[in-house]
VOPAGU-2260 file (C-alpha; in pm, 1 decimal, decimal comma):
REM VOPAGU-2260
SITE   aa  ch    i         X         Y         Z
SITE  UNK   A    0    2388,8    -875,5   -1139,6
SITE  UNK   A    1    2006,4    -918,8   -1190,3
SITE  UNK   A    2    1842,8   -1156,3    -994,3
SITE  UNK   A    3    1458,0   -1190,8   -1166,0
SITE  UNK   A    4    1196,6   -1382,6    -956,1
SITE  UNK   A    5     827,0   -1481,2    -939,0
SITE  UNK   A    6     636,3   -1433,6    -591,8
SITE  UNK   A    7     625,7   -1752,6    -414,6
SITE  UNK   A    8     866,1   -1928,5    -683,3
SITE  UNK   A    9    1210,3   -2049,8    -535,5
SITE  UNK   A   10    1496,1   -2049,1    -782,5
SITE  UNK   A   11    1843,9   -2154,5    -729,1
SITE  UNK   A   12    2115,2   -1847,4    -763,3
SITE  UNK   A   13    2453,3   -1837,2    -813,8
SITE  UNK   A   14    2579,3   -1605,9    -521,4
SITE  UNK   A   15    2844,8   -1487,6    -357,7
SITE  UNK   A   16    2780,6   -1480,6      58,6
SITE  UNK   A   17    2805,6   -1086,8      40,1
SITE  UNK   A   18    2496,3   -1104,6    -217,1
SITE  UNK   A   19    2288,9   -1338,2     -17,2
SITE  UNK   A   20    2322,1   -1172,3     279,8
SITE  UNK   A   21    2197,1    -848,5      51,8
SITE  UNK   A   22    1925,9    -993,7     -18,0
SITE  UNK   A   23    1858,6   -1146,3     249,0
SITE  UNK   A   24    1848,9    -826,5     456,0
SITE  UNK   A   25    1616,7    -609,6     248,3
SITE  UNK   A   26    1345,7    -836,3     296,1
SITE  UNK   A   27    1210,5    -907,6     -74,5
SITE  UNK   A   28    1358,8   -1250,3     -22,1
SITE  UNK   A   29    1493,5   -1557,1     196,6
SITE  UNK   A   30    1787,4   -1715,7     134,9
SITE  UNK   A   31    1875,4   -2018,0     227,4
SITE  UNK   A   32    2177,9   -2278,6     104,6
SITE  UNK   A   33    2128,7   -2428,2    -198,8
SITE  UNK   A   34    2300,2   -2769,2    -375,4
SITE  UNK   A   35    2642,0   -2600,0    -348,2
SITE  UNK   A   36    2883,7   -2366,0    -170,5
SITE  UNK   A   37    2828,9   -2136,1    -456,0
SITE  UNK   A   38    2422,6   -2168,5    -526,9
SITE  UNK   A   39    2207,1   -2005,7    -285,7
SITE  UNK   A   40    1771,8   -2078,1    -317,9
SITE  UNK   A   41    1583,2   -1745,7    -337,4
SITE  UNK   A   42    1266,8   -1800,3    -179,4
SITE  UNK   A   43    1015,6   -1479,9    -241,5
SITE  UNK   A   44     660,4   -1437,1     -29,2
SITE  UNK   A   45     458,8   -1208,0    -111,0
SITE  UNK   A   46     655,1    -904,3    -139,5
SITE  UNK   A   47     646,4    -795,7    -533,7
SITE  UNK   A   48     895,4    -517,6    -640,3
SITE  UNK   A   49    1273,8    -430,9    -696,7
SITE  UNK   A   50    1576,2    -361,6    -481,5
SITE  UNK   A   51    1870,6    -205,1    -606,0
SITE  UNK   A   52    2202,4    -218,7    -459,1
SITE  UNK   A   53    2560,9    -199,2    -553,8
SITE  UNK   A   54    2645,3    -406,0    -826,5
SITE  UNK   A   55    2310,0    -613,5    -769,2
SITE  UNK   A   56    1953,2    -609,1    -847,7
SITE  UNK   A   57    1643,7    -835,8    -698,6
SITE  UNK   A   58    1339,3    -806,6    -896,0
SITE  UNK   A   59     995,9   -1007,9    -761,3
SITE  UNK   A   60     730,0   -1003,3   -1055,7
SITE  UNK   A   61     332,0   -1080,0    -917,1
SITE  UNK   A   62     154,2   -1391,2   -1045,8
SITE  UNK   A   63    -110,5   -1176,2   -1202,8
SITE  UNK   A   64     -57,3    -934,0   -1460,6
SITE  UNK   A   65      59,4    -600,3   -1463,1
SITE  UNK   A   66    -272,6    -437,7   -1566,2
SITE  UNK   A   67    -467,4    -666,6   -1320,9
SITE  UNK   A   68    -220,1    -524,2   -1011,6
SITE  UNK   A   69    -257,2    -192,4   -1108,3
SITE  UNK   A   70    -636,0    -217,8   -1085,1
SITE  UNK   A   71    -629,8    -393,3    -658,0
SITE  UNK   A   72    -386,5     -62,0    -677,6
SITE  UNK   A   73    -594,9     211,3    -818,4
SITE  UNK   A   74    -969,6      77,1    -663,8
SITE  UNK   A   75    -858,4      67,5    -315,6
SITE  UNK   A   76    -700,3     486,5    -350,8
SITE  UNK   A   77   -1031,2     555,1    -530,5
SITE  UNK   A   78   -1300,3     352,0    -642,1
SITE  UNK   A   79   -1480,9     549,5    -867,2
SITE  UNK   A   80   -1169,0     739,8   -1042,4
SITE  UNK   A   81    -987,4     416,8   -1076,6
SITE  UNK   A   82   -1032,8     379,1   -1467,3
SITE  UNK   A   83    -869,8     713,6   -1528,9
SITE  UNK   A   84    -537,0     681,5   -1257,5
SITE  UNK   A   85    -447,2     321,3   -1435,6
SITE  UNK   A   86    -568,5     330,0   -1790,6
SITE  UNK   A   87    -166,6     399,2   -1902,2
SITE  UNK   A   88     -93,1     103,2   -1724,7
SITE  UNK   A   89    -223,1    -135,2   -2000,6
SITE  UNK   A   90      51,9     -67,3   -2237,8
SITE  UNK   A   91     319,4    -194,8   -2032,2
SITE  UNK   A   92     413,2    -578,9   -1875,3
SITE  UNK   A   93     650,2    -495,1   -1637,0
SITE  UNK   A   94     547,8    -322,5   -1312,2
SITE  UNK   A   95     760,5     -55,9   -1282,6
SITE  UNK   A   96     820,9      36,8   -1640,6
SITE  UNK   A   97     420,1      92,7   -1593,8
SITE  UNK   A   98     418,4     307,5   -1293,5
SITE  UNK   A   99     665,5     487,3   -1424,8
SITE  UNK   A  100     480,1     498,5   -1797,9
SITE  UNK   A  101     155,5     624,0   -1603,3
SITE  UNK   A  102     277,6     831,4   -1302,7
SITE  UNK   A  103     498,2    1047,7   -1596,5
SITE  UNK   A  104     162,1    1095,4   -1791,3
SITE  UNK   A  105     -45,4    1190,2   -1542,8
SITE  UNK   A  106     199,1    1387,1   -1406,6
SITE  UNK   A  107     292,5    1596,1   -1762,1
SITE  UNK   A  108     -84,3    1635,2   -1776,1
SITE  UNK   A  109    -110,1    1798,3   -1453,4
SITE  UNK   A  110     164,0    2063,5   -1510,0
SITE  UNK   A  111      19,0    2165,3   -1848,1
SITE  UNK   A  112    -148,9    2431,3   -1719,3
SITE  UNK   A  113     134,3    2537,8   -1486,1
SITE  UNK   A  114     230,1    2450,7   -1126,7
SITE  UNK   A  115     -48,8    2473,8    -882,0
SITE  UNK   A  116      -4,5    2728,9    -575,4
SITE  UNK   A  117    -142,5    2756,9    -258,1
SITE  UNK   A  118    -114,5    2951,7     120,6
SITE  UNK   A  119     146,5    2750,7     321,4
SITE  UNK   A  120     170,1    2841,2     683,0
SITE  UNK   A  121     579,2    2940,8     766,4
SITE  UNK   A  122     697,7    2944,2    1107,6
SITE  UNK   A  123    1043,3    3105,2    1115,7
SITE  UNK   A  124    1311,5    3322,0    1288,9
SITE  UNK   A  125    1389,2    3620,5    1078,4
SITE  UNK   A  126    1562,7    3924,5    1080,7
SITE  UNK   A  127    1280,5    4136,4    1014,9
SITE  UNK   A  128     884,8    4117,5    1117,6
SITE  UNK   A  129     659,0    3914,2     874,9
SITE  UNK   A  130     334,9    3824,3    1007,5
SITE  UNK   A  131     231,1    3745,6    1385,8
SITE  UNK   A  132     552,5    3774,4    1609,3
SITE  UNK   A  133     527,6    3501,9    1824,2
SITE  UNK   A  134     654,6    3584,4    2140,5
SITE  UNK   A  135     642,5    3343,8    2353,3
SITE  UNK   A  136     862,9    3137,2    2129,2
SITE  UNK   A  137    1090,7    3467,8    2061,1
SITE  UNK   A  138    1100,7    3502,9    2450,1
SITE  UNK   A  139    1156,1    3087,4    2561,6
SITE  UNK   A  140    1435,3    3097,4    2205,6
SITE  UNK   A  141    1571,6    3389,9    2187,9
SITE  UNK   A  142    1759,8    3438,0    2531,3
SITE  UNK   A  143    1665,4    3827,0    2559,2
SITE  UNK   A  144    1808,0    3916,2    2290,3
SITE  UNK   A  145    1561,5    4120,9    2022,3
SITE  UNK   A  146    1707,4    3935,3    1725,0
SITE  UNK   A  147    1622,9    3748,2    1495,2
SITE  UNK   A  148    1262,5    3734,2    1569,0
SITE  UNK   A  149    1011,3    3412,3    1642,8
SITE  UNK   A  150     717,1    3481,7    1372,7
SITE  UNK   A  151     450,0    3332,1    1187,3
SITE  UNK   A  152     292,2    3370,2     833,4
SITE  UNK   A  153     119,4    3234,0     538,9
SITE  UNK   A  154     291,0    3245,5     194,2
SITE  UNK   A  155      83,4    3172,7    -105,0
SITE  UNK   A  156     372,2    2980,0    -259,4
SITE  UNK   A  157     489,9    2629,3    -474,0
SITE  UNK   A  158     566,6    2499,9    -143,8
SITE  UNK   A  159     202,8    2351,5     -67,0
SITE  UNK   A  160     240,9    1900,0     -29,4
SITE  UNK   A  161      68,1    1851,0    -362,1
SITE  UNK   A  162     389,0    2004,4    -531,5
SITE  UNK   A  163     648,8    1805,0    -272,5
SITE  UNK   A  164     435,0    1498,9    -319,2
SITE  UNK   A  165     464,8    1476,5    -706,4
SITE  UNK   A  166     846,1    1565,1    -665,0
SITE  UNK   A  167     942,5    1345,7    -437,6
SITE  UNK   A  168     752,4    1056,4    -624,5
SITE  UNK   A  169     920,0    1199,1    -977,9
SITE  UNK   A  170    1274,7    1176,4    -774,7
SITE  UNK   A  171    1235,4     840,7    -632,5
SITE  UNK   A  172    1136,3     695,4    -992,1
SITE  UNK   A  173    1454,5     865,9   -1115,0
SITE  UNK   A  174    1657,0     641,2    -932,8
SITE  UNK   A  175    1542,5     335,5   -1044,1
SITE  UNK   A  176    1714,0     175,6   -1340,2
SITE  UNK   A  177    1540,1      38,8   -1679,7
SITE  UNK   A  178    1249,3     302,5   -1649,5
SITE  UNK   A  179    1128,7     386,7   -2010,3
SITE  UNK   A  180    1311,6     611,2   -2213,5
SITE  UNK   A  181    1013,7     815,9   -2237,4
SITE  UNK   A  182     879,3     814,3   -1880,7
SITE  UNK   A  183    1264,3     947,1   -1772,4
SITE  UNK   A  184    1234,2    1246,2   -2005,5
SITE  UNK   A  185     891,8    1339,4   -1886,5
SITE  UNK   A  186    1028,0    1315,6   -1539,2
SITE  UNK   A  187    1312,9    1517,5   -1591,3
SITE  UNK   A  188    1104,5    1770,4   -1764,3
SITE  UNK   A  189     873,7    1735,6   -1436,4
SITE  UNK   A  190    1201,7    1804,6   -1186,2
SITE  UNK   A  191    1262,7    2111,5   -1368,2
SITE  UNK   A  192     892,0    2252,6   -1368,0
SITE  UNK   A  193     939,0    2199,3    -961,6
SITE  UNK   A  194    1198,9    2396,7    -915,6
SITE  UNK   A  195    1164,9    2549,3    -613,3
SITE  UNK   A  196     960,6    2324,9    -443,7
SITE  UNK   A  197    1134,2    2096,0    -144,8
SITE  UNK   A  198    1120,2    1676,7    -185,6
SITE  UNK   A  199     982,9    1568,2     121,9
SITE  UNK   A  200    1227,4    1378,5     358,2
SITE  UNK   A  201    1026,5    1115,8     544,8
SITE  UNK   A  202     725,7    1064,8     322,3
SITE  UNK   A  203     605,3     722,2     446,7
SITE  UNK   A  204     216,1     733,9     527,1
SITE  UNK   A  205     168,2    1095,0     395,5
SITE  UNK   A  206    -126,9    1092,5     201,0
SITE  UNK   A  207    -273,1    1346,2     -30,7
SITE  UNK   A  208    -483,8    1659,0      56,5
SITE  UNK   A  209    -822,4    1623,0     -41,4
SITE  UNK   A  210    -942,9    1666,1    -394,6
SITE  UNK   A  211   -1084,1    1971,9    -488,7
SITE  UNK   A  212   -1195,6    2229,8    -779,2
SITE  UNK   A  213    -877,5    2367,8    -723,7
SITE  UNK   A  214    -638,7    2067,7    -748,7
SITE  UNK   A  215    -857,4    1806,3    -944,6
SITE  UNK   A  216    -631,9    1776,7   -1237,9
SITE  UNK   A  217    -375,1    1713,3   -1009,6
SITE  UNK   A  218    -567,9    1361,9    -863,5
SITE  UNK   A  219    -426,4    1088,1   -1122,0
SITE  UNK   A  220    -110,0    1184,1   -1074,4
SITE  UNK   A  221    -129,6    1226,2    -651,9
SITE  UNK   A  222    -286,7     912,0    -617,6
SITE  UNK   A  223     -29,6     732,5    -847,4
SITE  UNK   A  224     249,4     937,6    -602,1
SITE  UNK   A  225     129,8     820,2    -324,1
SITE  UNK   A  226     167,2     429,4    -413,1
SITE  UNK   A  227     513,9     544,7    -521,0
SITE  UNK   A  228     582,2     704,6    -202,5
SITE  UNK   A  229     389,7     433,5      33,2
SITE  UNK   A  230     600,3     125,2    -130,0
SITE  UNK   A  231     951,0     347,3    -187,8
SITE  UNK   A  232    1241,5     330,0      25,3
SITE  UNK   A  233    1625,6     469,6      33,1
SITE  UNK   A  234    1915,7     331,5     271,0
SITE  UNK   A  235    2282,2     263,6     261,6
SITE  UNK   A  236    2284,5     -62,5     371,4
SITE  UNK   A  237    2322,3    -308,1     137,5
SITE  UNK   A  238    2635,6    -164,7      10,9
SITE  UNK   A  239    2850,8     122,2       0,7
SITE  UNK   A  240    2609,3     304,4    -241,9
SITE  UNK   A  241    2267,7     422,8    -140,9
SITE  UNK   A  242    2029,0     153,1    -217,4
SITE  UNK   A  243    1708,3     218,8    -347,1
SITE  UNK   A  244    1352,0      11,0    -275,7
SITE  UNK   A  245    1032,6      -4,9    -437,9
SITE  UNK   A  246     864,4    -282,7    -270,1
SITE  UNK   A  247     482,2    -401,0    -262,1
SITE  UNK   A  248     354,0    -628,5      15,6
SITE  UNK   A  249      67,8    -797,6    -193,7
SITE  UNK   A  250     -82,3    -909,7     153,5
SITE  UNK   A  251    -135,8    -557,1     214,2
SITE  UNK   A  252    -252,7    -467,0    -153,6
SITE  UNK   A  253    -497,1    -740,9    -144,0
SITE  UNK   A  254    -699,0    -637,9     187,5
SITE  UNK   A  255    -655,4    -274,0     135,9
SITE  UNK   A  256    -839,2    -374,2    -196,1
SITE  UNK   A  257   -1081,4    -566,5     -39,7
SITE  UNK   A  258   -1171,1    -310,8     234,4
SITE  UNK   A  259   -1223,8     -76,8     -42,8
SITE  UNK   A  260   -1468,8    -289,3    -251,9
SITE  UNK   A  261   -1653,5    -455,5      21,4
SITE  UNK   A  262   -1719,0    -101,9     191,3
SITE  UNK   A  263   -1883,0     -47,8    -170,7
SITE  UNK   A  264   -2061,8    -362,1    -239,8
SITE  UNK   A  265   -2194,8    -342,9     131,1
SITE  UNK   A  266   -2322,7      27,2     168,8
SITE  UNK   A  267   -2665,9     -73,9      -9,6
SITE  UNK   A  268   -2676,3    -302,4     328,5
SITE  UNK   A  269   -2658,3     -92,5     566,1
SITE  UNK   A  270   -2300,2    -169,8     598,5
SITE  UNK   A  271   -2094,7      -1,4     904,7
SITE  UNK   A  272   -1779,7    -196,0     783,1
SITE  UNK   A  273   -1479,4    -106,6    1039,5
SITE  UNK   A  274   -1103,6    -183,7     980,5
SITE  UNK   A  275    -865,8    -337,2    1209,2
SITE  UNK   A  276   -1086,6    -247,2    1514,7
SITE  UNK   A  277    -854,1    -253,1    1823,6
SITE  UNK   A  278   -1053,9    -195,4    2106,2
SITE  UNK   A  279   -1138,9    -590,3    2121,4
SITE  UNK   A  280    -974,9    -883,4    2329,0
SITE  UNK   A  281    -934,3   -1218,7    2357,1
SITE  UNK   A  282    -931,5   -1269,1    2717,9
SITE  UNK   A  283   -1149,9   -1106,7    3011,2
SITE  UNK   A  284    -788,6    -945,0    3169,5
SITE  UNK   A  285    -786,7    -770,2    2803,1
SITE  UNK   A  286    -434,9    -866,1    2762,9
SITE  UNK   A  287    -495,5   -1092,5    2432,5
SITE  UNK   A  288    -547,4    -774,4    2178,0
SITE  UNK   A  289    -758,2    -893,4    1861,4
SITE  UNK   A  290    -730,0    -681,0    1575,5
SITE  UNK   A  291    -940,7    -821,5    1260,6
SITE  UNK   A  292    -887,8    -704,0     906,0
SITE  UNK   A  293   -1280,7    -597,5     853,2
SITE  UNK   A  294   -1558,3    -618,1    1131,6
SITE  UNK   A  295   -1920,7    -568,9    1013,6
SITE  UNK   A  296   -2121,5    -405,8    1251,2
SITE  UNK   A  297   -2525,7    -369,5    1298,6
SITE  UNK   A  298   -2705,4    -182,4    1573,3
SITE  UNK   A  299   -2355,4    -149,4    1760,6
SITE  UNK   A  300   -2302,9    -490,9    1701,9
SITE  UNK   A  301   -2044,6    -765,1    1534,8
SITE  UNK   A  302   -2246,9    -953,8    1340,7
SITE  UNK   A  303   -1929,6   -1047,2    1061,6
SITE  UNK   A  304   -1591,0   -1118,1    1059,9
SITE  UNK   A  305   -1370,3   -1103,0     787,7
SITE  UNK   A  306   -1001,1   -1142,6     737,6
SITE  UNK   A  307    -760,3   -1084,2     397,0
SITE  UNK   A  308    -526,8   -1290,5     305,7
SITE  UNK   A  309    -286,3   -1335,7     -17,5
SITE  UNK   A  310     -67,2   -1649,6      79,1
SITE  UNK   A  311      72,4   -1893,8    -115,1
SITE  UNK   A  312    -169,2   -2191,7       5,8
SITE  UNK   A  313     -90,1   -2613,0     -57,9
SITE  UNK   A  314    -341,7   -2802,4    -170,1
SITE  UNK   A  315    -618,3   -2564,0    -160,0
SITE  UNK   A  316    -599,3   -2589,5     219,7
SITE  UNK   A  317    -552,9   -2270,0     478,8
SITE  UNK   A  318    -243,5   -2247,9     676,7
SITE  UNK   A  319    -372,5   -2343,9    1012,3
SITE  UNK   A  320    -246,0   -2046,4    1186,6
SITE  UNK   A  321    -505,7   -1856,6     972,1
SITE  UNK   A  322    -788,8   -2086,8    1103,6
SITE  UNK   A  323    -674,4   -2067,3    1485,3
SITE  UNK   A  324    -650,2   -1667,5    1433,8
SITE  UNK   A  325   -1056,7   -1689,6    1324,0
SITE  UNK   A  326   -1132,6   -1911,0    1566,7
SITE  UNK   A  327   -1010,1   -1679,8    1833,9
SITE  UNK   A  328   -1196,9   -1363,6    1613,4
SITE  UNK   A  329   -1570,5   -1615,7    1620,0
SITE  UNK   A  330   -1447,4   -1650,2    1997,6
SITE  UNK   A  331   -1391,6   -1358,4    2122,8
SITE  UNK   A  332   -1632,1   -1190,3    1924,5
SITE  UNK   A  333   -1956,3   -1470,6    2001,4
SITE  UNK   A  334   -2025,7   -1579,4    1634,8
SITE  UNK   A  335   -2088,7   -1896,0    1527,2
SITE  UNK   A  336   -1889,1   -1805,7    1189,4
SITE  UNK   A  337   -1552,9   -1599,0    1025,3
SITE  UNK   A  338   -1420,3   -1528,4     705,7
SITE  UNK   A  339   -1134,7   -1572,4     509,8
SITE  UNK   A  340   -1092,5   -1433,2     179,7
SITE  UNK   A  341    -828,8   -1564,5     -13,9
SITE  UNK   A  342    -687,5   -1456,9    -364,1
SITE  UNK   A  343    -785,2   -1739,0    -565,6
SITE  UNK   A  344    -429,4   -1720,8    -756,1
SITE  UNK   A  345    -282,3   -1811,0    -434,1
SITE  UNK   A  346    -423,7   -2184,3    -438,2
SITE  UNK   A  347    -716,8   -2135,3    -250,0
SITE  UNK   A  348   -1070,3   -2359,2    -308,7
SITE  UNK   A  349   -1377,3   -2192,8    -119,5
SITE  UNK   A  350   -1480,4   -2424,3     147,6
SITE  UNK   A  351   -1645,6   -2412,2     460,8
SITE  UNK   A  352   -1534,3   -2555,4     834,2
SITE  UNK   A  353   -1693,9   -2676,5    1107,6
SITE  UNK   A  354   -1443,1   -2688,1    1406,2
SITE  UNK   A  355   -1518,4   -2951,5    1646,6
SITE  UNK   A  356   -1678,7   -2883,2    1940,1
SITE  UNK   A  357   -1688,9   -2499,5    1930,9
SITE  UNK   A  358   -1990,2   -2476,6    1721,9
SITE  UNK   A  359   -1798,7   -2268,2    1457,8
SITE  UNK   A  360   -1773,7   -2267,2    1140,9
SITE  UNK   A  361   -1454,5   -2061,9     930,5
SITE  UNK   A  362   -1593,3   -2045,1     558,9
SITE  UNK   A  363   -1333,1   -1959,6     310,0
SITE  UNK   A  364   -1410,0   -1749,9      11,2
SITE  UNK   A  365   -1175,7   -1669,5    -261,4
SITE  UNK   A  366   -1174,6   -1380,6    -490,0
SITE  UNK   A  367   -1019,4   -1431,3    -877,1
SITE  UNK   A  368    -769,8   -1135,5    -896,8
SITE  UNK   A  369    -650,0   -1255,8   -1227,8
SITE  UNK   A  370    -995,5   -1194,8   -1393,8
SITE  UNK   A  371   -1159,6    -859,5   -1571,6
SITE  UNK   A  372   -1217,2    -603,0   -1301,1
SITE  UNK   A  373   -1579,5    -577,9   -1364,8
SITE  UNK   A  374   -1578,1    -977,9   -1251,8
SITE  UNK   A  375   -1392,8    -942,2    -996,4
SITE  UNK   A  376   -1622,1    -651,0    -854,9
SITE  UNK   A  377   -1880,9    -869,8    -920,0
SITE  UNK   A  378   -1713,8   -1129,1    -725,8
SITE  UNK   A  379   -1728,7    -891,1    -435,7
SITE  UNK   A  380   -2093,0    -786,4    -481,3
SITE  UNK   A  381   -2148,4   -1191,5    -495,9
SITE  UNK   A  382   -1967,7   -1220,3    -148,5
SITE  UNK   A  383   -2167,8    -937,4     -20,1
SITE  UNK   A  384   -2485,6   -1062,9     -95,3
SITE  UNK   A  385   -2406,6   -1381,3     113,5
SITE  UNK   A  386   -2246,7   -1158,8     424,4
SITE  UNK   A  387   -2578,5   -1006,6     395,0
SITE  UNK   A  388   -2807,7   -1291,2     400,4
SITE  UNK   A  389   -2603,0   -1423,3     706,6
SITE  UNK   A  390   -2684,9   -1167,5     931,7
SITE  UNK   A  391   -3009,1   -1266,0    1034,7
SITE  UNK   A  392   -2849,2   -1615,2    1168,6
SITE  UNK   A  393   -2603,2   -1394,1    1332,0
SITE  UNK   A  394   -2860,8   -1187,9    1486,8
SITE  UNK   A  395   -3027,5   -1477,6    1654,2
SITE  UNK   A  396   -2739,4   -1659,3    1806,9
């Protein structure tokens, strides 16, 4: 059974209870009664991505296009190399036929010219000495006895995380179904080349080694891994098989992208832009934590505050939760305004606030994710321009 979906669109499914409760528990979804005992509604947020279990698939397209998601993708790993990571992206319409289409490029690209090697630091117990014996380890392990030994060395090897990276991310895409014919034999090709090398077994929030002379060609294809391996997922329970996840929060897509490209459009500023600074409260006890998507900061000082958000909105109207959050931010904080950047494909309008008696105002701004990414950067630069010209007000408050 395929179940397809749009984010934020409800649909009406024929399900059995077994299904929904599938669904309902790997989080791409809510499901709720529908009309009759055998319809269930789908509701989707703002999770975008497939879920594969036995017998049953849930897949939750974006509103914008494939080619426009891979861009908020590819700026926010690297904003100058983006071009190159997602360029094979534009010849598919379906997001994980394009991953797929673009990591197995890049990938096949990088191996050309052989697997890259590198010194890997091994700490093992062997039968024989290699390296520095550590014994302090050998004495605390080893229970007196002289064998096998506690030691230490480096191995210039396949083993080094560029190598498990790629793997792990070539494995993962394996497993999901409806990939491109294409793709799965330069993936398969890929698996071999690594042989040798170890997948990774917990790979959530490993990020890649920094790019140098030595492993440049390797960068497309490491920073398209590591959006396979931050939104992939493996479990057993949604049925007896292992299920398999590839899931995008586009909440978290949208402000990582907007972090990214505001850092850029506000460095001729001056900008000392800070994410999700913790070290700020609500209350004088400092038991209300605050924690604001993007702070802007001049002379050691908040004079901006900006949160991200990619919501399905009514009417062109917040959800008041958002405006009570900024209220608390201009609050705690001392500004007499915050800022909330919507995706303007969520329903948004850009309008400004003035909340009664606090002498604060919460402007919204929207950004047009759907457009050409040279607009949309100039959106930001736009947006930028105005954070900038604010700052003086701020400053005299």
């Amino acid at each position: 059974m395929i179940i397809s979906l749009t984010a934020w669109t409800p649909e009406e499914k024929a399900l059995s209870l077994e299904q929904a409760r599938a669904i309902e528990r790997c989080g791409i979804a809510e499901v709720v009664p529908g009309s009759r005992d055998d319809l269930w509604i789908v509701r989707p947020g703002s999770k975008i991505g497939v879920v594969v279990g036995d017998g049953w698939e849930v897949r939750v397209r974006p509103r914008i296009t494939i080619p426009r998601l891979a861009f908020l993708l590819g700026y926010a790993r690297d904003p100058r190399g983006w071009r190159e990571t997602v360029a094979t992206f534009e010849r598919e319409d379906e997001l994980f036929s394009a991953i797929a289409s673009g990591f197995s490029h890049h990938l096949t690209w990088a191996l050309d010219r052989g697997v890259l090697r590198g010194y890997v630091r091994f700490d093992e117990r062997r039968q024989d000495i290699r390296g520095r014996v550590r014994f302090g380890d050998h004495l605390a392990r080893g229970g007196g006895l002289p064998l096998p030994i506690e030691v230490s060395y480096d191995d210039f090897t396949t083993e080094i995380l560029e190598n498990r990276m790629l793997l792990t991310a070539a494995l993962l895409v394996l497993r999901l179904p409806r990939i491109p014919a294409a793709a799965r034999r330069r993936l398969l090709r890929a698996r071999a080349v690594f042989e040798g090398v170890t997948p990774l077994t917990a790979w959530r929030g490993i990020e890649a080694p920094p790019i140098t002379r030595l492993n440049e060609r390797y960068a497309p294809a490491l920073a398209l891994a590591e959006l396979i391996l931050a939104g992939s997922s493996l479990g057993t329970e949604y049925g007896d098989k292992a299920s398999t996840s590839f899931v995008f929060d586009m909440n978290k897509v949208f402000e990582e992208f907007v972090s990214t490209a505001l850092a850029e459009a506000m460095a001729p500023y001056g900008s000392d832009l800070r994410e999700q600074v913790k070290d700020w409260s609500l209350d004088e006890d400092d038991r209300l934590a605050l924690k604001p998507d993007l702070s802007w900061w001049v002379d050691g000082r908040c004079v901006a505050i900006l949160d991200a958000k990619y919501k399905a909105i009514d009417e062109g109207l917040m959800k008041h939760p958002d405006a009570y959050q900024m209220l608390a931010y201009c609050s705690a904080y001392g500004l007499p305004r915050g800022y909330l950047i919507y995706a303007k494909d969520s329903g948004a309008q850009a309008v400004e606030h003035k909340v009664r008696n606090a002498n604060v105002e919460i402007i919204v701004e929207t950004l047009d994710v759907g457009k050409e990414p040279e607009e949309l950067l100039a959106q930001v630069e736009q947006l930028a321009a105005r954070l900038a010209q604010s700052v003086p007000l701020d400053r005299a408050a």
